[in-house]
C-alpha positions, 0 to 999 in steps of 0.5 A, spaced: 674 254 459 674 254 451 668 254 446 670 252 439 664 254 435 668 252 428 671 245 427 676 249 423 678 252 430 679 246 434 682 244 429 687 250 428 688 250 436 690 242 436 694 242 430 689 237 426 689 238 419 684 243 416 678 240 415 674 238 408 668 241 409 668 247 415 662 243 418 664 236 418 671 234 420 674 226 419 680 225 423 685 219 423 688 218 430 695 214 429 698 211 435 700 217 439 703 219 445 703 225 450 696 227 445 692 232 447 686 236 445 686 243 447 689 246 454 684 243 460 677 243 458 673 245 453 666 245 449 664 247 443 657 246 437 658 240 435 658 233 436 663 228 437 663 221 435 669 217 437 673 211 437 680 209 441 684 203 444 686 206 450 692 205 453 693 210 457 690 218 458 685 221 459 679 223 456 673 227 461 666 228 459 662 232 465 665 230 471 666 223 469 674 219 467 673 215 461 675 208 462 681 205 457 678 199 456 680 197 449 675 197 442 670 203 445 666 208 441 664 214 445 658 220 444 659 227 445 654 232 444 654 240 443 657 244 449 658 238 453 665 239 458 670 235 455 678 234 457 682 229 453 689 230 454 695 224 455 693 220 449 697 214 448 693 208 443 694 202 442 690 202 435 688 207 430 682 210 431 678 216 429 674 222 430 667 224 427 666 232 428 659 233 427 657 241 427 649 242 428 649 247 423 651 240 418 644 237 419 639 243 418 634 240 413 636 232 414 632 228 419 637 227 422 637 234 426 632 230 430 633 224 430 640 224 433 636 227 439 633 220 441 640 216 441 640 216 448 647 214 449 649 222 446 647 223 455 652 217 457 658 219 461 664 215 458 664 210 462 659 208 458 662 208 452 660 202 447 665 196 448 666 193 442 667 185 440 671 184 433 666 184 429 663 189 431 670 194 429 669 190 423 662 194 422 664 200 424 670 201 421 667 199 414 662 205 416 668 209 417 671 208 411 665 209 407 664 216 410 672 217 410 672 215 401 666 219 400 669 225 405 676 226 400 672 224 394 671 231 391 664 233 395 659 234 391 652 236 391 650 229 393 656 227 398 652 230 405 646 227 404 650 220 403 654 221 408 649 222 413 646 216 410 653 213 413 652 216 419 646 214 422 647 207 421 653 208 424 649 211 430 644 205 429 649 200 430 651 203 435 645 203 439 644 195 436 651 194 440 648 197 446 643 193 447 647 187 447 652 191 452 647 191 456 645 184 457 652 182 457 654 187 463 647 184 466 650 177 469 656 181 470 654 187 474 647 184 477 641 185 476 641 193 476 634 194 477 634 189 484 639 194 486 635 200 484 629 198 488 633 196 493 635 204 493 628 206 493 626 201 499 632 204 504 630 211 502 622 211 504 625 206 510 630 212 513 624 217 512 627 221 507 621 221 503 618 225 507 624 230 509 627 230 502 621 229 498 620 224 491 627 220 489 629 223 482 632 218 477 639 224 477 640 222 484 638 214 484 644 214 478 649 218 482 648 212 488 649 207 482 655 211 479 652 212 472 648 217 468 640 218 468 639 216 462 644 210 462 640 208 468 633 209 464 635 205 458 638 199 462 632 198 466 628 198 461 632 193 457 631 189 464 623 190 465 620 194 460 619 200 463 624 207 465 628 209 471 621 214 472 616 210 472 620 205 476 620 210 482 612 211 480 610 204 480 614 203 487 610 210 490 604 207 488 606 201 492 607 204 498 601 208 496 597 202 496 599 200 503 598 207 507 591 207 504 589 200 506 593 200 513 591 207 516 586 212 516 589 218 514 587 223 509 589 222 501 592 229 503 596 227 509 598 220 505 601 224 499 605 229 503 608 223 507 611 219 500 613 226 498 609 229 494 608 236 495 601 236 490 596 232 493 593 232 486 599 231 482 599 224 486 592 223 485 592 224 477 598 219 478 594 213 482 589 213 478 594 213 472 597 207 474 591 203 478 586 205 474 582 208 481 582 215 485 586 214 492 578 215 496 575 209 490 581 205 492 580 205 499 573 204 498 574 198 495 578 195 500 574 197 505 568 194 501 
């Protein structure tokens, strides 16, 4: 497989202009046909924000094909696996290389960590109305003037002004995806208590310890963090602490309906640390499990 450390080898190997700043690397994508980037997949040091109206191709991100529905922003983090080969565009798009050496000293080196969607699969990818294009076109157009405007000691940090409020947008649009995608897809965090409630009824708790947030996503054919954000905008809290307060709640039911021990009472929802679950019954209850019962026997 091929890393690519430099944006200015990526682009030698696909035949992209050079870049105007080794660092960071605006490409302008015309309708095209039969368009690929590097030979099968490839990684490299930098991240990839990008916009495309597909009408056939593929674009791989993980394990995951990115889906052609048109007016979609996708997000590509440093050394994730990609394949994008076949492109044929119903539109113009672009492409924003954006090497991690480029945001050394600016508060976006941190701050791009905690936009989520760099951990979405790209079936993910942000669907965006008119509008929206609009906004984001305008962003791109001010990053593109200020790129090619003889770059001055002023022109990275304008730049990346631009694009963090590109990427703020982003997550602004995703919100809303997420509440349009509600009413289409249901209400997500039904189907995932349903999950949760089939895997303590066929005894897999016991066999194969606590549910993860990895494998609940995996079965709602998403990714973790996709999952997390759009349960949250339903319910306020995250994929994890659902499955806690679920626990709990299973928890709060053996410790009134039987007699074994807290020790047995963890170890029979999964938890190989009985004082782990403890510390975390107490932190979602306000009581220990032995003050619990007390009070219901009480």
């Amino acid at each position: 497989m091929k890393h690519y450390k430099s944006i200015s080898e990526l682009c030698r190997a696909v035949g992209f202009p050079p870049p105007e700043n080794p660092l960071l690397g605006l490409i302008r994508c015309q309708k095209l046909s039969a368009c690929s980037v590097g030979e099968g997949e490839f990684t490299g040091d930098f991240y990839t924000v990008g916009f495309k109206k597909m009408k056939s191709g593929v674009i791989r991100y993980g394990r995951t094909v990115y889906d052609h529905a048109n007016g979609s922003l996708m997000f590509l983090k440093p050394r994730q696996v990609i394949e994008i080969r076949d492109l044929e565009l119903e539109e113009d798009g672009f492409l924003i290389y954006i090497h991690e050496d480029y945001l050394n000293g600016h508060m976006l080196h941190g701050d791009i960590k905690k936009y989520g969607f760099f951990d979405y699969e790209t079936n993910e990818a942000l669907h965006l109305s008119p509008k929206e294009e609009a906004v984001i076109w305008e962003l791109y157009r001010k990053i593109e003037g200020e790129y090619y405007d003889n770059q001055d000691e002023y022109s990275r940090e304008i730049i990346l002004t631009h694009i963090d409020s590109l990427l703020k947008y982003s997550q602004r649009f995703y919100k809303r995806q997420f509440i349009n995608r509600k009413e289409v897809s249901g209400k997500t965090v039904s189907k995932f208590n349903n999950l949760l409630g089939a895997y303590f009824d066929d005894g897999r708790l016991k066999d194969n310890g606590l549910p993860n947030v990895k494998s609940m996503a995996e079965q709602l054919n998403t990714s973790p963090r996709y999952l997390s954000d759009l349960l949250r905008q339903e319910t306020g809290k995250t994929a994890l602490e659902l499955i806690h307060i679920f626990l709990i709640g299973e928890a709060k039911n053996l410790l009134q309906a039987s007699e074994k021990t807290v020790a047995e009472t963890a170890y029979l929802l999964g938890f190989e640390n009985p004082p782990y679950f403890s510390r975390l019954f107490k932190k979602e209850t306000g009581l220990s499990p032995v003050e619990f019962r007390k009070q219901f026997l009480n």
